[in-house]
C-alpha positions in Angstrom: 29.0 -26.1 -101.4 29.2 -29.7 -101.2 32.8 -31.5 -100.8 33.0 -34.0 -102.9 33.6 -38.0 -102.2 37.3 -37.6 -103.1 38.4 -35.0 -100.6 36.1 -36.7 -97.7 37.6 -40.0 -98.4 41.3 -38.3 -99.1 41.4 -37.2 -95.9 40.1 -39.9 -94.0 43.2 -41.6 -95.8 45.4 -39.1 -95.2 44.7 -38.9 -91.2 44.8 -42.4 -91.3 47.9 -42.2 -92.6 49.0 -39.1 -90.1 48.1 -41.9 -87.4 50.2 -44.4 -88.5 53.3 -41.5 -88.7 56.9 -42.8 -88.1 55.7 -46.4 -87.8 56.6 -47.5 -91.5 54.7 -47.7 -94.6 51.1 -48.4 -94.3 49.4 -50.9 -97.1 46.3 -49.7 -98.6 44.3 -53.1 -97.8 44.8 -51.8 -94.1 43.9 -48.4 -94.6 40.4 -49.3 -96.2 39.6 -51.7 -93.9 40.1 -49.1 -91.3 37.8 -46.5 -93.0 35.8 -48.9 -95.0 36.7 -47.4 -98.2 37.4 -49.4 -101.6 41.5 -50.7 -102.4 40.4 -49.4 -105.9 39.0 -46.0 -104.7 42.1 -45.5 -102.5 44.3 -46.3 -105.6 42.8 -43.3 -107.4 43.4 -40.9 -104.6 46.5 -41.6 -103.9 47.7 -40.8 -107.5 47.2 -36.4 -107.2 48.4 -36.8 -103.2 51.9 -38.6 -104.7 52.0 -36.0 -107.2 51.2 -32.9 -104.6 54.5 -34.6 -102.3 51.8 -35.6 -99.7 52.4 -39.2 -99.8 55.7 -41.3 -100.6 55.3 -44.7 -101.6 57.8 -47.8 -100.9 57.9 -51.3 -103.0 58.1 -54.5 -101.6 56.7 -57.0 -99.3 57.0 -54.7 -96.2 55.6 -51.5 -98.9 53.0 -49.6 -98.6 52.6 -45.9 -98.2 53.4 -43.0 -95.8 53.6 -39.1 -95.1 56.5 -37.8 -97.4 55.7 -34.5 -94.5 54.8 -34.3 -90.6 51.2 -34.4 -90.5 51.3 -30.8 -88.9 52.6 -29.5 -92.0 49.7 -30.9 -94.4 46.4 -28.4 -94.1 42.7 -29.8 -95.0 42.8 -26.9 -97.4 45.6 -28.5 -99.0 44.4 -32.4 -99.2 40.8 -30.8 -101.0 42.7 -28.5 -103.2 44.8 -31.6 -104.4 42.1 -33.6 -104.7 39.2 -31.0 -106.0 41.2 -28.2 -107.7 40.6 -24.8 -106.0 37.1 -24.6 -106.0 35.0 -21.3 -105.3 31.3 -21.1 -104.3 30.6 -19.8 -107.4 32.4 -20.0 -111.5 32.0 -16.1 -111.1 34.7 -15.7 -108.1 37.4 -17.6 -110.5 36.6 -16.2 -113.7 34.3 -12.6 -113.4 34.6 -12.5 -117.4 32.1 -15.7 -117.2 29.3 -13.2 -116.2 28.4 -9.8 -117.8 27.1 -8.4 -114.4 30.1 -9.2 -112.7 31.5 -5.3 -112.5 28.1 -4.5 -110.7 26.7 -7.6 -109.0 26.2 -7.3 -105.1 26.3 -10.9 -104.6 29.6 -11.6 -106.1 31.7 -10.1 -103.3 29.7 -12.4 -100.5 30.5 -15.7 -102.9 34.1 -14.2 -103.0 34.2 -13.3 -99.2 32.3 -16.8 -97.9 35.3 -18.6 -100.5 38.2 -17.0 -98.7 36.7 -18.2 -95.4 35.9 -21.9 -96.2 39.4 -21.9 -97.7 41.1 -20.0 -94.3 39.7 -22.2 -92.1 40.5 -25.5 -94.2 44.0 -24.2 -94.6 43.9 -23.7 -90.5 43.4 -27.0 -90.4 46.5 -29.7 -90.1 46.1 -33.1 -89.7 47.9 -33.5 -86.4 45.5 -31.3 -85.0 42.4 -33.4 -85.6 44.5 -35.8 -84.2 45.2 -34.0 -81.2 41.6 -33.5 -81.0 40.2 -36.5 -81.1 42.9 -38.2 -78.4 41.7 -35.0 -75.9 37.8 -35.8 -76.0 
């Protein structure tokens, strides 16, 4: 499986973010210069985060946007789920009815099992501990 642009770039934003933590609202124009991403791109991920309670937005000349949680309550797991949907490995681990040798396929349970795994670690994950790691190396 391949993560897709969104959640790589959603969570560059959202550590960025998770950096900037109890300092005020950050403004967008500063967060992609920081990680050299696109204003415009940053406006479209920002959208599902607001809805998911991730992010809280304030108007104004001194506006911008910041954590609406601590960053050790936000996951990885939870910033691609938001930003992907809950994808598996395979359409079969979802939806078995997709597949008529679902009830006797050995391969399905591995797809399952490897899922569960990529999704238990990303959910291990928060953002203030990739913080934490990357002030200790």
């Amino acid at each position: 499986m391949k993560l897709s642009t969104r959640s790589r770039y959603g969570t560059r934003m959202m550590l960025d973010l998770a950096q900037h933590y109890n300092q005020g609202p950050v403004q967008l124009g500063d967060i992609a210069k920081r990680q050299d991403i696109s204003v415009k791109y940053l406006e479209q991920l920002i959208i599902p985060l607001k809805k998911a309670n991730f992010i809280k937005s304030v108007r104004g000349p001194k506006g911008g946007h910041m954590l609406a949680k601590p960053p050790e309550q936000i996951t990885v797991g939870e910033i691609v789920k938001t930003l992907e949907g809950e994808t598996n490995l395979t359409r079969c681990v979802k939806d078995p009815d997709i597949c008529d040798r679902s009830a006797t396929c050995l391969t399905r349970t591995v797809w399952e099992t490897a899922t569960k795994a990529m999704y238990g670690e990303l959910d291990s994950i928060t953002l203030f501990e990739i913080i934490k790691r990357k002030k200790t190396d």
